[in-house]
C-alpha positions as CSV (number, residue, x, y, z in Angstrom):
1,X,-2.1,-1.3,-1.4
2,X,-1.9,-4.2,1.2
3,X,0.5,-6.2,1.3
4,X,-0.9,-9.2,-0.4
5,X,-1.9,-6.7,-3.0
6,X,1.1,-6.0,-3.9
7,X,2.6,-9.5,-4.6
8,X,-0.5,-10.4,-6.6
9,X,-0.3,-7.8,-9.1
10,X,-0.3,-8.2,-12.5
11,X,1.4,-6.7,-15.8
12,X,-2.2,-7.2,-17.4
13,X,-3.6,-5.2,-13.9
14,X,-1.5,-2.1,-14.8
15,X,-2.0,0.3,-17.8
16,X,0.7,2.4,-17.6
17,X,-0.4,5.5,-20.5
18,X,-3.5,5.8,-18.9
19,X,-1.8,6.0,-15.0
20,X,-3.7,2.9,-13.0
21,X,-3.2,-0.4,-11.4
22,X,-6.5,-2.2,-10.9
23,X,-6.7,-4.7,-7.9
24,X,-7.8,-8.0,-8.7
25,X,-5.8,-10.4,-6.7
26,X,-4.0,-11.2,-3.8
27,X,-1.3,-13.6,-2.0
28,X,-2.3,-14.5,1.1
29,X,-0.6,-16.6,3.4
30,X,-2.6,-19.7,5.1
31,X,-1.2,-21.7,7.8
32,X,2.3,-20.4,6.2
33,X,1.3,-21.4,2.7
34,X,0.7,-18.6,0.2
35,X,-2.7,-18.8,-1.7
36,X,-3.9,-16.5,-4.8
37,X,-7.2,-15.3,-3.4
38,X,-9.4,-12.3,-4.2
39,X,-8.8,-8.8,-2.2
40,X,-9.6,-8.9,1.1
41,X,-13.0,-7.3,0.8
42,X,-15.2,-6.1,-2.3
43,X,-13.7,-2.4,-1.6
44,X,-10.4,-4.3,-1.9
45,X,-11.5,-4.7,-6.0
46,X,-10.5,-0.9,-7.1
47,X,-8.2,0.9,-9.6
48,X,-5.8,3.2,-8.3
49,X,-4.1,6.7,-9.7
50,X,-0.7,5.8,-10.0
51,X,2.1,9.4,-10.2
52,X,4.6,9.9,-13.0
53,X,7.1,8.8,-10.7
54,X,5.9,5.1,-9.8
55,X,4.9,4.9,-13.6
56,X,8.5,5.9,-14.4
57,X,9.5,3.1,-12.1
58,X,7.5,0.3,-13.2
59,X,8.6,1.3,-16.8
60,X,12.3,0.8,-15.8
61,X,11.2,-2.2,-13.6
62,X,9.3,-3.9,-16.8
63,X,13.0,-3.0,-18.8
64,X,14.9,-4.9,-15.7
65,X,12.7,-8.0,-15.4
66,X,12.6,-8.3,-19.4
67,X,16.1,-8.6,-18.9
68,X,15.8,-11.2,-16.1
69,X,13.8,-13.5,-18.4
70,X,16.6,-13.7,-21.1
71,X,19.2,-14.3,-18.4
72,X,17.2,-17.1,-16.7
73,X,16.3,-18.9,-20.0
74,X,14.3,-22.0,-19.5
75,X,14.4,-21.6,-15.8
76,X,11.5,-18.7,-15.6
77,X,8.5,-19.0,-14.5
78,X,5.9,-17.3,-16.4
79,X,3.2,-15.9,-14.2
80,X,2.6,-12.1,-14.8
81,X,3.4,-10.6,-12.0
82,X,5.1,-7.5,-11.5
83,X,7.3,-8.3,-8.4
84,X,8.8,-12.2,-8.5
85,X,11.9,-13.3,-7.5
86,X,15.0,-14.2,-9.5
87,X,13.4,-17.1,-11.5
88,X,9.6,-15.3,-11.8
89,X,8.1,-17.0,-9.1
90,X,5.6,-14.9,-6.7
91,X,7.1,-13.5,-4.0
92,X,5.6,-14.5,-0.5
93,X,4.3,-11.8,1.7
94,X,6.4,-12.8,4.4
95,X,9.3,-12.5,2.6
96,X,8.2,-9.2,1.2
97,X,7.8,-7.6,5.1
98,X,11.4,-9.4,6.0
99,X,12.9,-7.6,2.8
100,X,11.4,-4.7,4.1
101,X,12.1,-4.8,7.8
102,X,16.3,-5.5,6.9
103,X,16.2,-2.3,4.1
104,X,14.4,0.1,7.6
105,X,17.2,-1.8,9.9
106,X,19.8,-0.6,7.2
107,X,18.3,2.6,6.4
108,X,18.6,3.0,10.7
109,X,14.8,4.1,10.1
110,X,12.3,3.4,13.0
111,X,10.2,0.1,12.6
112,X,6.8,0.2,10.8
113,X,5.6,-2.6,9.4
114,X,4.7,-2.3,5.9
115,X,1.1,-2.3,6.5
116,X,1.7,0.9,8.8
117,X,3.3,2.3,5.5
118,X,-0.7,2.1,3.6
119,X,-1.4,4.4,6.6
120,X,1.6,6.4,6.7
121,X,0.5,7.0,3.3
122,X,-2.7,7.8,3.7
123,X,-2.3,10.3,6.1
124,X,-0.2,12.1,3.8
125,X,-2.4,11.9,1.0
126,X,-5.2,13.2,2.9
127,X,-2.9,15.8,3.9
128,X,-2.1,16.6,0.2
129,X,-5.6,16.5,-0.3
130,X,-5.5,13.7,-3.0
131,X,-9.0,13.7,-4.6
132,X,-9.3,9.6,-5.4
133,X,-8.4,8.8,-1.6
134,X,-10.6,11.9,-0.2
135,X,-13.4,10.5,-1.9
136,X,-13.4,7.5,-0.2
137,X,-12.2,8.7,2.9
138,X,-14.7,11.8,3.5
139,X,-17.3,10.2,4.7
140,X,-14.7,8.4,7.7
141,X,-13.1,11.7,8.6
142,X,-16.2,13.8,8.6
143,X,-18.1,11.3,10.9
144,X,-15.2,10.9,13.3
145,X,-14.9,14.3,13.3
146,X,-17.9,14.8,14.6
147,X,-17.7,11.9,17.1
148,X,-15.6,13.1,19.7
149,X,-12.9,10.0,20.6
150,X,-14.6,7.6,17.8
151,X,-10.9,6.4,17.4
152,X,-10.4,5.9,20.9
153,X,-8.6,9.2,21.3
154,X,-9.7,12.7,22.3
155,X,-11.1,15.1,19.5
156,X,-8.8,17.4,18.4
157,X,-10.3,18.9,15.5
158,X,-10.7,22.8,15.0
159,X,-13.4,24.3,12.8
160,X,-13.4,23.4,9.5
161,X,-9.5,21.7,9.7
162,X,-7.3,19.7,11.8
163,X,-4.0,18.3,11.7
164,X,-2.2,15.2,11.2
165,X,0.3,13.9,13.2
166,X,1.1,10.3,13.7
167,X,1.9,8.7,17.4
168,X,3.1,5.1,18.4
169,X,1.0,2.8,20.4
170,X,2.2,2.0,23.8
171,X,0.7,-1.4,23.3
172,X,1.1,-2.7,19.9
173,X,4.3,-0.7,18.8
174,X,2.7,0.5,15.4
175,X,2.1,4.1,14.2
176,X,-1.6,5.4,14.7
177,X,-3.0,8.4,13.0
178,X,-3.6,11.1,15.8
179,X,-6.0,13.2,14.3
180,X,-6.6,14.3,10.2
181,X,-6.1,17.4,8.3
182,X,-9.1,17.9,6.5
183,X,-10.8,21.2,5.3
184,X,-14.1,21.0,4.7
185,X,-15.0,24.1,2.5
């Protein structure tokens, strides 16, 4: 999920027995002002397979910010979201990749932004050969597979599979995808 994604959604946006969070807003931030907009494109409006794990989380999460409504009394704000600060108020993008930034600093982990995270994950996924993101994805990787430096790089796919490794930009310091693992039986 994008950023923006993720401090939109909604408890109504999740159904937690049947796995899925579907995308149906946004927070964007405009001339440092954070809107509720749509996603960022009409591919932006899906649902997405969510593990055991997360759903585990978000059920412990949901158990926390119950809790956080009783102890802030009159003071919440009601919106619906999942992630809010202390008094149930959105959370601002910005704040969400500062938050983000100091727990990598603290971790000592290398920076990535949290948007290089969605492609982190990605790669991985594709990796693990997740079927939801293949879907969507196969049509990409098979083209730029056979388009030899169609991501500005120097095709280093093998018949039938590849692998994935990820290298950092000289220029903008973020993580780039190298090349995909893919089979294509």
């Amino acid at each position: 999920m994008r950023r923006g994604e993720t401090c939109g959604v909604r408890w109504s946006d999740i159904d937690l027995p049947a796995r899925t969070v579907t995308v149906t807003q946004q927070i964007t931030s405009v001339d440092g002002r954070a809107i509720f907009d749509e996603p960022k494109t009409e591919r932006g409006r899906r649902t997405i397979s969510l593990d055991a794990e997360t759903v585990d989380v978000l059920r412990d999460h949901a158990s926390r910010q119950a809790a956080a409504v009783i102890e802030a009394g009159s003071l919440w704000q009601e919106t619906g979201l999942v992630f809010t600060r202390e008094d149930g108020s959105f959370v601002h993008p910005k704040r969400l990749s500062h938050v983000f930034e100091k727990l990598c600093r603290h971790a000592r982990l290398p920076h990535i932004g949290i948007h290089g995270m969605r492609h982190t994950y990605a790669t991985i996924a594709l990796r693990a050969a997740v079927p939801r993101l293949w879907e969507r994805a196969k049509p990409f990787v098979l083209e730029t597979m056979r388009s030899p430096g169609a991501l500005g790089r120097p095709r280093c796919c093998g018949a039938g599979s590849t692998t994935v490794s990820c290298t950092r930009s000289t220029t903008s310091g973020s993580w780039r995808p190298w090349c995909w693992t893919v089979t294509t039986s």
